[in-house]
N, C-alpha and C positions, 0 to 999 in steps of 0.2 A: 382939149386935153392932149391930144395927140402932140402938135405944138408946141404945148408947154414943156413935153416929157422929151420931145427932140431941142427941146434948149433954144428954140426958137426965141430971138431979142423982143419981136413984136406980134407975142402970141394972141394977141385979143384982135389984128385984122391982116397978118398972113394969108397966103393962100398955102393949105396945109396939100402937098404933091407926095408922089408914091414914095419919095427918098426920103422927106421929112417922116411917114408910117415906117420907114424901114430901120431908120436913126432911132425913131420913139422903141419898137419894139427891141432894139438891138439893146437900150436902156433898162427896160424890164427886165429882161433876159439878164443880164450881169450885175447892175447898182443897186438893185432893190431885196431887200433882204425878204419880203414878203411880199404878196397882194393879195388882198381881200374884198371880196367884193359886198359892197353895202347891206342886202339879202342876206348873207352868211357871216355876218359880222362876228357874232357869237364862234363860231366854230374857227375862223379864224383870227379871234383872239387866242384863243384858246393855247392853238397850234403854236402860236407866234410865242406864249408867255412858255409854252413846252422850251420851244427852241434856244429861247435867249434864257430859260432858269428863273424867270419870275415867278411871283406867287402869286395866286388864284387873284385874277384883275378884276374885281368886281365893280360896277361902276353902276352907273345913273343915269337911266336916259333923258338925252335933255336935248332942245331946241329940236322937237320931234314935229314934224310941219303935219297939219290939221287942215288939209286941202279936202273942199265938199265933193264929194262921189257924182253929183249932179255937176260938176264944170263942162264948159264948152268946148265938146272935142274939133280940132281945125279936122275941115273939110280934105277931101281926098288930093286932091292938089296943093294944098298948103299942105301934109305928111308926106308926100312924095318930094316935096322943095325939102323940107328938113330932113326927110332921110337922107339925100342927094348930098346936100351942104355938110354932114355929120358922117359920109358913109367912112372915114377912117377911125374915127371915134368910133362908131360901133364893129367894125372889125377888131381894133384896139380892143375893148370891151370886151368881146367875145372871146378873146383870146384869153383874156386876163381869168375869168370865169371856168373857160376850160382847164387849164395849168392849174387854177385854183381847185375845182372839182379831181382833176389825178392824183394829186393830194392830199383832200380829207375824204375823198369818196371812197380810199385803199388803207383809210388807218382804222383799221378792227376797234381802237376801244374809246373812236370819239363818238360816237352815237350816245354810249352810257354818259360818257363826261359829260357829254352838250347837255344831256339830262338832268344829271343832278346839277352843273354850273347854274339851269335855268332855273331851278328850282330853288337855290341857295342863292343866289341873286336876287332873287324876286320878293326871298324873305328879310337877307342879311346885305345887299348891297348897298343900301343907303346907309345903313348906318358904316360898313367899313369904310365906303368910300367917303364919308362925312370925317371920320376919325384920323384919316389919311391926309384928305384937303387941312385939317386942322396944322396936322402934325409939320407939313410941310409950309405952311403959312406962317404959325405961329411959336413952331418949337426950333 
C-alpha cells in the first residue's frame, strides 16, 4: 500500500525505503480528500457524505469475507518476517487511523448519528440502496 500511494511504477515487487513512506504519506496529507479506516467504515461514511453534501449513503454489505475463528495462526518467526516486510504499511496504517480518530473522536453529534444511521440502515438500506442501483442502471 505504501508503494502504491507513493506512485511507485512496480508496486507488487519494489523495495518500499524510508522516502518512498515519506512520498506515501506526503500523498495523504494533501490528495486525499478523506481516509477511512475499514473498522470505522460507518462513521466515516458518515463524516464524508457530511462534507461533500450528500444524502444519508445507505448501502448493503457485500462481499463480507466468512474466515473460520479456528484458522492457522503463523508461528512466531513467520509474524516477526511479516511485521518486518509490512513495517511501513503499518506505520502508514497507524497514521491513517490516528488523523482518522482526531476527527470523528472530537465531533459531538457523530455518536448519535452512528446510531440512528445504524439503525435505519439495518432496516431501510437495502431497499434504498436497491432503488438507487435501479434508478442508476435503468432510468
Amino acid at each position: 500500500m505504501t508503494q502504491m500511494l507513493a506512485g511507485a511504477g512496480d508496486f507488487h515487487h519494489g523495495v518500499v525505503t524510508e522516502k518512498t513512506f515519506t512520498l506515501a504519506l506526503a500523498y495523504l496529507e494533501t490528495l486525499l480528500a478523506a481516509i477511512i479506516p475499514s473498522e470505522r467504515f460507518d462513521e466515516g461514511l458518515l463524516l464524508l457524505a457530511r462534507d461533500l453534501g450528500w444524502k444519508t449513503p445507505y448501502y448493503l454489505r457485500r462481499k463480507v469475507g466468512r474466515h473460520p475463528s479456528n484458522a492457522t495462526q503463523p508461528d512466531s518467526e513467520a509474524l516477526r518476517a511479516i511485521e518486518e516486510q509490512n513495517r511501513y504499511d503499518r506505520q502508514l496504517y497507524d497514521r491513517c487511523v490516528a488523523r482518522f480518530a482526531r476527527r470523528a473522536d472530537t465531533d459531538p453529534d457523530l455518536p448519535d448519528q452512528l446510531l440512528r444511521f445504524r439503525k435505519t440502515n439495518a432496516a431501510l438500506g437495502e431497499a434504498v440502496f436497491l432503488v438507487r442501483e435501479f434508478k442508476s442502471r435503468y432510468l
